[in-house]
N, CA, C and O atoms as a Tinker XYZ file with bonds, in Angstrom:
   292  protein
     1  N     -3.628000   45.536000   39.842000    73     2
     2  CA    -4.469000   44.789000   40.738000    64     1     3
     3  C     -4.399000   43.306000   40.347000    63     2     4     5
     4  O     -4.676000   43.011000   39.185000    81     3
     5  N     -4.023000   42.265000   41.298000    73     3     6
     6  CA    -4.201000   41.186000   40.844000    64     5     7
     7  C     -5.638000   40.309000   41.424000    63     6     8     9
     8  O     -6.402000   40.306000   42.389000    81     7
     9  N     -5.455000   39.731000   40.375000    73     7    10
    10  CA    -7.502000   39.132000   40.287000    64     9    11
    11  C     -6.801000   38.235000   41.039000    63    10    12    13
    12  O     -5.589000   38.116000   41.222000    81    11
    13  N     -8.176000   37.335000   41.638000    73    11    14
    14  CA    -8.329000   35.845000   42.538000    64    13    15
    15  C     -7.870000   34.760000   41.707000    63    14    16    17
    16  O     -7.360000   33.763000   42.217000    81    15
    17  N     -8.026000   34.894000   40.387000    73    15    18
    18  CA    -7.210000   33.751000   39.296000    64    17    19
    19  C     -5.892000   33.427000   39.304000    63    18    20    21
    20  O     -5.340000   32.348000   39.088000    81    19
    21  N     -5.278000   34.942000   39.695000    73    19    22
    22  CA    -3.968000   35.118000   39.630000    64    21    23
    23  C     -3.729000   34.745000   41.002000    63    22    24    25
    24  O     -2.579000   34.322000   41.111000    81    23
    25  N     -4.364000   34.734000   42.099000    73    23    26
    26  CA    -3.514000   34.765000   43.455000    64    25    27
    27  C     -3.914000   33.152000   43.696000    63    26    28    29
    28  O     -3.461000   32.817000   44.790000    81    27
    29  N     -4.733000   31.852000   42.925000    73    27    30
    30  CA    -5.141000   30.989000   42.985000    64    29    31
    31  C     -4.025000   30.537000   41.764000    63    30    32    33
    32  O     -3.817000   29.325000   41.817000    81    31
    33  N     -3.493000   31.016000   41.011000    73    31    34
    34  CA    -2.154000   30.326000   39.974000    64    33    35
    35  C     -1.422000   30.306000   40.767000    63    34    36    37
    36  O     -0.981000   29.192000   41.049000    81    35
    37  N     -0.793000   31.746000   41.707000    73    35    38
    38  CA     0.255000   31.534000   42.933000    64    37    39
    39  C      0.319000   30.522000   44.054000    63    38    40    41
    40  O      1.306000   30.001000   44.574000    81    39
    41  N     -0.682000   30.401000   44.246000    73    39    42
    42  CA    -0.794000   29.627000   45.783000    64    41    43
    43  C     -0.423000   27.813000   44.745000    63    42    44    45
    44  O      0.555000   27.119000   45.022000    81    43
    45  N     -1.178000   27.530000   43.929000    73    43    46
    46  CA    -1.356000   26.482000   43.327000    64    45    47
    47  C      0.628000   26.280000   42.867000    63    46    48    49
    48  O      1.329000   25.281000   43.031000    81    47
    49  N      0.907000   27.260000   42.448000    73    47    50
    50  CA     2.607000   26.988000   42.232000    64    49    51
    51  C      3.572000   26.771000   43.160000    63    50    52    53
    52  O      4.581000   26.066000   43.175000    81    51
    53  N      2.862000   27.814000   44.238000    73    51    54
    54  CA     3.809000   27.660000   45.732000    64    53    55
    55  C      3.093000   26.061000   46.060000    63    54    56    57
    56  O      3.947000   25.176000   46.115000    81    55
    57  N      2.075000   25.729000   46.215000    73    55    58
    58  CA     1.657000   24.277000   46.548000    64    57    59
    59  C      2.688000   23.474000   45.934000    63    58    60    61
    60  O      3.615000   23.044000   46.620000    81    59
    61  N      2.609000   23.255000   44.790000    73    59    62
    62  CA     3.567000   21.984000   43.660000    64    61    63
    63  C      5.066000   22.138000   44.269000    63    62    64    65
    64  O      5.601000   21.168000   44.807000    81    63
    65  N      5.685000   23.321000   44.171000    73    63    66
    66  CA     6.980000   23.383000   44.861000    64    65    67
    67  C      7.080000   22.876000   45.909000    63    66    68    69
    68  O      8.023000   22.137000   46.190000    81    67
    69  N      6.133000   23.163000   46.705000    73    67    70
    70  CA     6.100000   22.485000   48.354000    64    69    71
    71  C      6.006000   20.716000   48.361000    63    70    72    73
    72  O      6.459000   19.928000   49.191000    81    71
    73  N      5.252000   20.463000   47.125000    73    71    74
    74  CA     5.212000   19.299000   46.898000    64    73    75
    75  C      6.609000   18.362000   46.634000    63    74    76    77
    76  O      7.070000   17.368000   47.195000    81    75
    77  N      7.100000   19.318000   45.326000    73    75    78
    78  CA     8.468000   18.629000   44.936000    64    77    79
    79  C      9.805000   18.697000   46.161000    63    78    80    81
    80  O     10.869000   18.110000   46.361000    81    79
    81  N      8.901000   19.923000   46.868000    73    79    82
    82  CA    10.222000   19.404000   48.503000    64    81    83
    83  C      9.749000   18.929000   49.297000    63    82    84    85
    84  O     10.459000   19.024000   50.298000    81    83
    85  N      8.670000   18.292000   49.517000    73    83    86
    86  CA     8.445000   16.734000   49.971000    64    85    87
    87  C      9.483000   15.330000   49.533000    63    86    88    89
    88  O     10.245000   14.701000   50.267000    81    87
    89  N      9.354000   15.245000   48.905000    73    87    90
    90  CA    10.170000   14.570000   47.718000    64    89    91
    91  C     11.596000   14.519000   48.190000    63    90    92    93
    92  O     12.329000   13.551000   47.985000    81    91
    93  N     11.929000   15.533000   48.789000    73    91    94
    94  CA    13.585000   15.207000   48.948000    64    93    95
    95  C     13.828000   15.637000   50.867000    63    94    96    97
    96  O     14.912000   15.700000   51.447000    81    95
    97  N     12.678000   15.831000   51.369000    73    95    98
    98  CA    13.249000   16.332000   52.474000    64    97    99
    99  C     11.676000   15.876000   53.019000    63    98   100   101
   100  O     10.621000   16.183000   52.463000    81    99
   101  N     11.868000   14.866000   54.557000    73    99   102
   102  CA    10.996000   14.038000   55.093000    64   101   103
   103  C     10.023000   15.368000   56.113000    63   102   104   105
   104  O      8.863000   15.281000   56.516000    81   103
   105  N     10.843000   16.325000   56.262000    73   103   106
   106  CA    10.249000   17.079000   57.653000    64   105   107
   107  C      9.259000   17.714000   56.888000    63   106   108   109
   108  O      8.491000   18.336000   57.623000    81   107
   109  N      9.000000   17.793000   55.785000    73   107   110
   110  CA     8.047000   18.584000   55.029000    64   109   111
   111  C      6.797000   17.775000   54.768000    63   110   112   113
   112  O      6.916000   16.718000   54.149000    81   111
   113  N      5.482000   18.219000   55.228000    73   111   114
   114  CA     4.332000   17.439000   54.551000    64   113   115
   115  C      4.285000   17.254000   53.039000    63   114   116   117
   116  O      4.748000   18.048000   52.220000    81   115
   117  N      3.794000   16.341000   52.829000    73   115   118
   118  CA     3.096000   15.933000   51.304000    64   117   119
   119  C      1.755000   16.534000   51.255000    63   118   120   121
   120  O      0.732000   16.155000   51.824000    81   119
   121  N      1.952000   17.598000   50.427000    73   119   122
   122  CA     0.403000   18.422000   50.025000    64   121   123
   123  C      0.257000   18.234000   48.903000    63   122   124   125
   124  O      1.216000   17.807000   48.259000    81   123
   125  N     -1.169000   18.518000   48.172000    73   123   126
   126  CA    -1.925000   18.128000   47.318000    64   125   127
   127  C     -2.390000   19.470000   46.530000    63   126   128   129
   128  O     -3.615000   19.539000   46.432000    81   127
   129  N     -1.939000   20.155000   46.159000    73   127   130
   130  CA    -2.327000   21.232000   45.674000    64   129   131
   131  C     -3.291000   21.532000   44.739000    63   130   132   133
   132  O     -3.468000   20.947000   43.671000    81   131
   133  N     -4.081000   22.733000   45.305000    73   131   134
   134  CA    -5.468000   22.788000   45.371000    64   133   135
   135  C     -5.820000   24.225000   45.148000    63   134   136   137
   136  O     -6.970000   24.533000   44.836000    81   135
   137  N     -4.955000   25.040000   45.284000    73   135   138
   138  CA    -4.903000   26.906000   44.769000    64   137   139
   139  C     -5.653000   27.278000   46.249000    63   138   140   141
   140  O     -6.177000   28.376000   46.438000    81   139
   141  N     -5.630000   26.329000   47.147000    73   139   142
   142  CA    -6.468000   27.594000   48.697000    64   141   143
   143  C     -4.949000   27.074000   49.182000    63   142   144   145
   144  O     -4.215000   26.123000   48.913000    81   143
   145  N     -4.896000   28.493000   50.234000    73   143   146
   146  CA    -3.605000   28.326000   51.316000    64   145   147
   147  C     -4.288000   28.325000   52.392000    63   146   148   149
   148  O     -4.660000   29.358000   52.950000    81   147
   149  N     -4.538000   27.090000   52.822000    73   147   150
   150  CA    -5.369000   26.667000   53.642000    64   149   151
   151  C     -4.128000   26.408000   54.865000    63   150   152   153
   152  O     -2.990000   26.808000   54.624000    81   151
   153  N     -4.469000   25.649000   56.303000    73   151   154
   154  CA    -3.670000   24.901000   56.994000    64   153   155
   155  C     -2.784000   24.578000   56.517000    63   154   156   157
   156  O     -1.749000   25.236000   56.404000    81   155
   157  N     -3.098000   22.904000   55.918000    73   155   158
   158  CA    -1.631000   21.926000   54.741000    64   157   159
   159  C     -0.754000   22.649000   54.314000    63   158   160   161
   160  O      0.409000   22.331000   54.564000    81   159
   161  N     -1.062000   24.007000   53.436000    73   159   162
   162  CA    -0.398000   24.530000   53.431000    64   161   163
   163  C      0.924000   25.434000   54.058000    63   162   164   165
   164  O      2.096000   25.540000   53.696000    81   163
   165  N      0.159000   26.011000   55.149000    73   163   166
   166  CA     0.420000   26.812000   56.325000    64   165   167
   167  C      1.723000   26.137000   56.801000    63   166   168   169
   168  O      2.831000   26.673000   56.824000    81   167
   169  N      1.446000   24.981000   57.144000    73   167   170
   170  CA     2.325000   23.830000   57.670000    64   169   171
   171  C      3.291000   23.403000   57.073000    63   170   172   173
   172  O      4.296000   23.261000   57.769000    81   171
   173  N      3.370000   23.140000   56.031000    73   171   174
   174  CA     4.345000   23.266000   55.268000    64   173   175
   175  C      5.370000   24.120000   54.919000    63   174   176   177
   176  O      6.581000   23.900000   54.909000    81   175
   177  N      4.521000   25.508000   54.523000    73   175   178
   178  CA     5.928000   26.322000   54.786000    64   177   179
   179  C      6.591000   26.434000   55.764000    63   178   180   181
   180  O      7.822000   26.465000   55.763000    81   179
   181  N      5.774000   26.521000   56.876000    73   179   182
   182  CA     6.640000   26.354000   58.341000    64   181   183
   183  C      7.681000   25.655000   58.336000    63   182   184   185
   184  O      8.834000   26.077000   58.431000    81   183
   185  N      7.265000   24.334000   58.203000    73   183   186
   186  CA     8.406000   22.938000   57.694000    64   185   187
   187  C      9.425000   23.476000   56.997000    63   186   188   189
   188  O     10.609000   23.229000   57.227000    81   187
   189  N      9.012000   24.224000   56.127000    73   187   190
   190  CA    10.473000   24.395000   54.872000    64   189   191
   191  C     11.327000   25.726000   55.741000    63   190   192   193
   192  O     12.521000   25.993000   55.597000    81   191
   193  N     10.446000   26.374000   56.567000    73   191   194
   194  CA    11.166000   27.768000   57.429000    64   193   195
   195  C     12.124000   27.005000   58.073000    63   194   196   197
   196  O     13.321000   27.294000   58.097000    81   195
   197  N     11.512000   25.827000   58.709000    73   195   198
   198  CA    12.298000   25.272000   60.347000    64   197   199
   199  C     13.510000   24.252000   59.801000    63   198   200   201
   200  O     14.449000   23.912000   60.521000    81   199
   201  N     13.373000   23.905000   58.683000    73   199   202
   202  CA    14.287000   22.944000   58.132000    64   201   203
   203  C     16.045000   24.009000   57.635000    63   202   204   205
   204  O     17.252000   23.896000   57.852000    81   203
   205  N     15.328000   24.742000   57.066000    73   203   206
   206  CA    15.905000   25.765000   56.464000    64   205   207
   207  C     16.768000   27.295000   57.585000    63   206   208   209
   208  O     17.673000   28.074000   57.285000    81   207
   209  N     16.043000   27.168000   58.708000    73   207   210
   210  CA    16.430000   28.144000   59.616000    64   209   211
   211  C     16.483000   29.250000   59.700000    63   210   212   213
   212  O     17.344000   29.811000   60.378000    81   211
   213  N     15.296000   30.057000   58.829000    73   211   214
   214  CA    14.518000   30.846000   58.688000    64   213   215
   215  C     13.501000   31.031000   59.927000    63   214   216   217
   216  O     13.211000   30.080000   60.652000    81   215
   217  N     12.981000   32.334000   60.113000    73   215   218
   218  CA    11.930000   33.040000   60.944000    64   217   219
   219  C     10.691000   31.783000   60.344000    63   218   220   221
   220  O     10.485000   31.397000   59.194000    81   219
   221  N     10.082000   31.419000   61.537000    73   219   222
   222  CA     9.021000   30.279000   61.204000    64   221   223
   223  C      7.844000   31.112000   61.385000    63   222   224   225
   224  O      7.591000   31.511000   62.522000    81   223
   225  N      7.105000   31.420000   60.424000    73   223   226
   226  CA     5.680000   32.141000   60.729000    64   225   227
   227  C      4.645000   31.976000   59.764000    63   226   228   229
   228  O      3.668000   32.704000   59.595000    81   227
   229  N      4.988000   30.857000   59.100000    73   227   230
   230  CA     4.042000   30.214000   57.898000    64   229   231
   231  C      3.717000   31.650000   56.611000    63   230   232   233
   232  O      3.302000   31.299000   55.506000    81   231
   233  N      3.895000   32.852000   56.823000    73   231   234
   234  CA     3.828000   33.089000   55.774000    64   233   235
   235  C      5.001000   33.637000   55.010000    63   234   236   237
   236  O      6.138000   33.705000   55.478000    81   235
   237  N      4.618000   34.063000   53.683000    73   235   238
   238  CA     5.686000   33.498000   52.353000    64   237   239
   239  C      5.621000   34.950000   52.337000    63   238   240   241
   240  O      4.690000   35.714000   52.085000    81   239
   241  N      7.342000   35.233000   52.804000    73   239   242
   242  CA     8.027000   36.467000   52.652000    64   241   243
   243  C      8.672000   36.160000   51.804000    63   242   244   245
   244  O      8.672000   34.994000   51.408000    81   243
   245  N      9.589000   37.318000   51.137000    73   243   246
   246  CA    10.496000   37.154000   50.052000    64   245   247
   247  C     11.663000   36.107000   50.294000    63   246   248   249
   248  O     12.097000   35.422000   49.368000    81   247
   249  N     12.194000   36.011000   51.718000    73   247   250
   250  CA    13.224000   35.250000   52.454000    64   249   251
   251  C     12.746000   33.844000   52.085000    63   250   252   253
   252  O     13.643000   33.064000   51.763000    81   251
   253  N     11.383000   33.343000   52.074000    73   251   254
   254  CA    10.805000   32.431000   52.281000    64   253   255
   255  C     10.267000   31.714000   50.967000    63   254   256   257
   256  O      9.929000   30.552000   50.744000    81   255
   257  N     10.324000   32.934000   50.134000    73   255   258
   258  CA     9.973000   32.591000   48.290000    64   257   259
   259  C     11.221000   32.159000   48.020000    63   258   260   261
   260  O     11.400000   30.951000   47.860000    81   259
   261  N     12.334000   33.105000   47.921000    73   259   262
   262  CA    13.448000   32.655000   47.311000    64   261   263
   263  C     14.041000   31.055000   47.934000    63   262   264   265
   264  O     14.338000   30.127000   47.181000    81   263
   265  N     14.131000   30.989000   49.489000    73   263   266
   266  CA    14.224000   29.541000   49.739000    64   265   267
   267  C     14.032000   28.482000   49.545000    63   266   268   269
   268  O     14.724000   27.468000   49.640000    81   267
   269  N     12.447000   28.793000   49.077000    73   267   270
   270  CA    11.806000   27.519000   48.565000    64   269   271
   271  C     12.183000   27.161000   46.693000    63   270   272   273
   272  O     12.355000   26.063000   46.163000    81   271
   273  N     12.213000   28.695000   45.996000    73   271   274
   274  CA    12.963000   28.776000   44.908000    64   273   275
   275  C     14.672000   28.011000   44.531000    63   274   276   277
   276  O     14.978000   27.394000   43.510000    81   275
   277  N     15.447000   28.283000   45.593000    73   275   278
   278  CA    16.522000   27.891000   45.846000    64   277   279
   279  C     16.883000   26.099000   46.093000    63   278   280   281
   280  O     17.907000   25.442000   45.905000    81   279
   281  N     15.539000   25.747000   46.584000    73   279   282
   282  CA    15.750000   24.250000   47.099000    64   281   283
   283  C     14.956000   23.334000   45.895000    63   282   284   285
   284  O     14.958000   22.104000   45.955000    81   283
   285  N     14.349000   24.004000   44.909000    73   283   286
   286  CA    13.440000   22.921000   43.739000    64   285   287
   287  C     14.628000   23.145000   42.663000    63   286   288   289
   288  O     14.641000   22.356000   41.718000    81   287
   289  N     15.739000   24.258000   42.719000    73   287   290
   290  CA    16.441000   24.080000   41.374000    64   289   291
   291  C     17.436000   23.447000   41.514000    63   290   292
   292  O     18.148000   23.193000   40.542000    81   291
């Protein structure tokens, strides 16, 4: 079972990544990471789906982890 600590370390890591691909790619918002997957968030992955040419549906499938994995290394 994972606790709310743990799913608030995740979101907060997927945030920073989203952050550092701000940084190199304009179509992506600049978020502020904050451990809620709020909107900003939402939007962002979208951004990294539509840039990337991936299924756009804001949430973080495995297709959509590894992508974003793939583009910070």
């Amino acid at each position: 079972m994972t606790s709310i600590y743990d799913k608030r370390n995740n979101i907060f890591e997927l945030q920073s990544m989203l952050r550092r691909i701000s940084f190199l790619e304009d179509s992506v918002r600049l978020i502020n990471p904050d451990s809620l997957f709020g909107s900003e968030t939402t939007q962002a992955v979208k951004q990294v789906q539509q840039f990337t040419g991936i299924p756009v549906t804001g949430d973080v499938d495995l297709l959509t982890w590894n992508t974003i994995l793939s583009l910070i290394r």
